[in-house]
Structure formats: structure tokens, C-alpha cells
N, C-alpha and C positions, 0 to 999 in steps of 0.2 A: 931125406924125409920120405917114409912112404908115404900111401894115400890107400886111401878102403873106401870100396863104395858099396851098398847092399840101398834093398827097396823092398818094399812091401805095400800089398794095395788093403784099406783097411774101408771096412763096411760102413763108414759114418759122414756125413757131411764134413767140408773143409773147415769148416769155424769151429766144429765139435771139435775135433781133431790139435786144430791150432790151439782151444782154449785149453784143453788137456796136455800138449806138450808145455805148456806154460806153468802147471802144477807142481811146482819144483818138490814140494813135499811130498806127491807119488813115485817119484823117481825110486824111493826102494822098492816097490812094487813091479818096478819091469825092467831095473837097472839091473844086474848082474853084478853081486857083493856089494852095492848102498846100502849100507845099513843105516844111514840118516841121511837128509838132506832138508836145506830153510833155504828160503830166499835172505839177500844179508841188503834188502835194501834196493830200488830201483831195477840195475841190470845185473848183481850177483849175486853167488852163490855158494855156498856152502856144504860140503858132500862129506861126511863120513864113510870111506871105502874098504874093507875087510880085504886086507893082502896077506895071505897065509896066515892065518889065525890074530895078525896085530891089525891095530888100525890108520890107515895114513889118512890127515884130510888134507882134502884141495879144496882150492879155491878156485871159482871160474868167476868170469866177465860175458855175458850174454849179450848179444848186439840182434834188435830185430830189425829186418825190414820187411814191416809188416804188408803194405802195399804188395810185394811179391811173396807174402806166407814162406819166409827164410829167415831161421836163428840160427846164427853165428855164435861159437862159444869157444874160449882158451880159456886155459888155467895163468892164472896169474903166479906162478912161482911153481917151481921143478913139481913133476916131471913136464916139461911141458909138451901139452895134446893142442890142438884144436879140432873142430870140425863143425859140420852143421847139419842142420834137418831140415829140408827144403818140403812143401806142403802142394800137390796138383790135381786140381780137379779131375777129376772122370767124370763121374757125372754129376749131379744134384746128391746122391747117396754113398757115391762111392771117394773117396782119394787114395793118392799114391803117395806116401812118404817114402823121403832117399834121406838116407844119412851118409854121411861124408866124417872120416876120420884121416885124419894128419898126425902121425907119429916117427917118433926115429927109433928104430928097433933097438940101439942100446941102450936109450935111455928107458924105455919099457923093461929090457930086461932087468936094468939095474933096481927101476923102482918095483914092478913086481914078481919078477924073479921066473924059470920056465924059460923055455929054449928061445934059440936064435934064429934066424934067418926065417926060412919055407916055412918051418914047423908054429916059429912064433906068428907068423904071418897067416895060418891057416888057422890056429887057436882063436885068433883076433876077428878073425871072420866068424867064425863061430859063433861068438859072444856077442858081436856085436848083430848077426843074424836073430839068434837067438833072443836079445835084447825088442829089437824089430816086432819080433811075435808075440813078445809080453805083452806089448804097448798096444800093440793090436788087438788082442784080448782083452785086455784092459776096458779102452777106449770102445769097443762094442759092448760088453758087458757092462757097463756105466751107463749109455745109452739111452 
């Protein structure tokens, strides 16, 4: 299993922030290829994801512990990810979100296809960097 870690400090108070990673139906707005996503009830989820022109969906199981501002989330059936988005104050205006992703590089490559090892490893950074900055923009432009 690898593991990814990336962060980013975003201009909004922590409950802003929290309530908006909660908006499961903006996730295609900062998700990188969601092209749909519902809440399916209580702690899951539902994503429509665009993998090379077709569409896979997953299913996730969200766990929060809200007291320490940390969602928890796998997918409940292949490929399977977890990872989570931990929530810290800086200050009264400011927070740091981390996110945290768990994958096995072959089963990424099997489900969405794109190189191995270093290269799929630095792809994943990317996206998942990238992803980081939507949300970021997002979450201050809503504001």
C-alpha cells in the first residue's frame, strides 16, 4: 500500500471549510474527473468518475470525527482507495487542510489505466495536489 500526503492552507474559517467538504454534491467542481456525485444516505457515497472516456462508479463509506475536524473515507468495492481530510486551525480566518490517500499502485493502474511505479506516483500527486487547489478556490469563492 502506498500512502500520499499533500496540504494546503485555505482562506476560510474551519466550520466553513468543514461544512463544505461535507457537500458531497460539489465534489465535481474540485474533484478531478467526478462527473457526478450524491450523498446515498447517512455516511455514503456515490461518485460517478470519467476513466478514459467511460464511466466507473464507486461507492464510498465516509466516517467523521467531528470533534477532531477528520473524514475518513474507502470505497466499498474495487478499486479499493481510502484516505482522509484532516481540518487545522491557524487562525480564526485561516485553516490547513491535509489530505491523506492509501492506494496499491496495481490496483490503480488496473482500474485507471497510466503508468507504474515513480511515474504513477507523481501523476497522483498531481491530481491530488491539484484537486487541493480547486477546493481551495471553491471554498473562498463561496465565502
Amino acid at each position: 500500500m502506498s500512502t500520499l500526503e499533500e496540504q494546503i492552507e485555505i482562506g476560510v474559517p474551519i466550520d466553513t471549510a468543514w461544512d463544505s467538504l461535507h457537500r458531497v454534491e460539489n465534489y465535481p467542481r474540485f474533484l478531478d474527473g467526478v462527473r457526478e456525485a450524491r450523498s446515498e444516505g447517512g455516511h455514503a457515497a456515490h461518485l460517478d468518475v470519467d476513466v478514459d472516456g467511460r464511466t466507473q462508479e464507486f461507492e464510498a463509506e465516509i466516517t467523521d470525527r467531528d470533534k477532531e475536524r477528520v473524514m475518513e473515507w474507502q470505497t466499498t468495492r474495487a478499486p479499493a482507495l481510502a484516505g482522509s481530510f484532516s481540518l487545522l486551525p491557524i487562525d480564526r480566518e485561516r485553516t490547513l487542510v491535509q489530505a491523506r490517500v492509501e492506494y496499491d499502485p496495481s490496483t490503480v493502474k488496473e482500474a485507471f489505466g497510466g503508468p507504474k511505479g515513480f511515474a504513477q506516483a507523481t501523476a497522483i500527486e498531481r491530481l491530488v495536489r491539484h484537486d487541493l487547489e480547486q477546493f481551495k478556490e471553491l471554498v473562498e469563492r463561496e465565502r
